[in-house]
C-alpha positions, 0 to 999 in steps of 0.5 A: 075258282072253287072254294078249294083251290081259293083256301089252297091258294090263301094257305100258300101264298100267305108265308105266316099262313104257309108257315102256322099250316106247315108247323101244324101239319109237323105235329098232326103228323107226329113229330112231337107225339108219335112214337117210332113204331107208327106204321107209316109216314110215306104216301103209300107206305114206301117206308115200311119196305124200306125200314125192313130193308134197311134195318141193319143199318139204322146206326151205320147208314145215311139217306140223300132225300131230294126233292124232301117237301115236308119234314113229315108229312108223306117223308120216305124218311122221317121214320128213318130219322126216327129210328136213328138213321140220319141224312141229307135233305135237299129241298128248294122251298126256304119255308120246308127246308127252315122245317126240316132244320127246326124239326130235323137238326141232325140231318144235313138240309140244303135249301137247293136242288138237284140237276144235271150240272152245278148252276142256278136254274129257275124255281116255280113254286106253286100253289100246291107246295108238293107240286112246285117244280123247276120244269117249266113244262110240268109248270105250264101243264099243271096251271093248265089243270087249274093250279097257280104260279105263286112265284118264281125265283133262281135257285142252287142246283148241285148234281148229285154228285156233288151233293155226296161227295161234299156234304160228309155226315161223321160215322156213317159210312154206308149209303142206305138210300137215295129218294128222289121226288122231283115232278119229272126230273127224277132221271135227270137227278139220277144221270148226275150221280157218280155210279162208280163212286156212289151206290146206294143199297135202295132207291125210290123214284117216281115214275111220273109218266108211266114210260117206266124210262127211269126204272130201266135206266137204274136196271141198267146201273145194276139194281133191280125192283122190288115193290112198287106204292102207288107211282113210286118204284123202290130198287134194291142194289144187286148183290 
């Protein structure tokens, strides 16, 4: 094992190590001394795209972030929360989603997931945190590739649905935006959703294959592409 994987290994598996890096990383990437007009929190800049898109909205909107990893640290929406918006975050990982409550008070944090129906299922948390998954497939293939299982546990998982329809955040009544990162489940979150009920006016997903399966299945709930960062799609609900 090369010296990077071992420190990757040693920051990861350690929780009082996991946790000093995961805080550093909150105020290296601004939660105490950046100001809202940073350009850009996102891996690829998604949320420039998506606070223009949205900035009617800032006050009015709410977000459902699934899969949400670190409070900040490449977040779809920590500028949002930074300009107001608020949401609900829905992320596994106990240490991330403990962040997101100290870091992020005034969202809704669900330390669950989000699948095809409600139950439990089982969690494989990896050595690289942005990687851990559910899917024992995207598991197997990713040890394959030289990453580790640090451990595996049974977790929550609400559909989406049940997600919106249970967790009401007071005077935000618009449905701003839906991100989903969830190492090759993005569809299966999307397909738990209510459509007739629950639109949201954006949605960024993944395309982790590169079929473009997810993206044609919301063409077909009616949004359509407007920008593509990286490996992330960003689709804007259909007037």
């Amino acid at each position: 094992m090369d010296l990077k994987k071992r420190l990757r290994k040693m920051f990861n598996s350690s929780p009082l190590v996991f946790k000093l890096k995961q805080g550093f990383d909150v105020y290296w990437t601004g939660a105490f001394r950046a100001n809202p007009a940073k350009s850009s929190w996102s891996q690829f800049g998604e949320d420039e795209i998506l606070c223009k898109e949205l900035a009617d909205v800032l006050e009015t909107g709410f977000y459902l972030d699934i899969g949400a990893n670190h409070p900040t640290k490449l977040s779809n929406t920590f500028k949002l929360y930074r300009l107001g918006m608020r949401g609900i975050t829905v992320e596994p990982n106990f240490a991330l989603s403990q962040l997101h409550a100290r870091y992020r008070p005034d969202d809704i944090q669900l330390c669950a997931a989000s699948g095809e129906r409600d139950g439990l299922a089982i969690f494989y948390r990896m050595d690289s945190h942005a990687l851990s998954t559910f899917s024992l497939a995207t598991c197997q293939a990713l040890v394959a590739r030289g990453y580790s299982i640090l451990s595996r546990s049974l977790m929550p998982v609400f559909t989406t649905q049940t997600v919106l329809r249970d967790c009401v955040i007071p005077d935000r009544p618009i449905f701003a935006l839906l991100s989903i990162d969830t190492e090759s489940l993005d569809e299966t979150v999307l397909r738990s959703n209510n459509w007739s009920t629950f639109r949201p006016r954006l949605i960024v997903v993944e395309d982790y294959d590169g079929s473009g399966a997810t993206v044609r299945y919301l063409e077909d709930m009616g949004y359509e592409s407007i920008a593509i960062r990286g490996c992330n799609h960003i689709l804007r609900l259909k007037s």
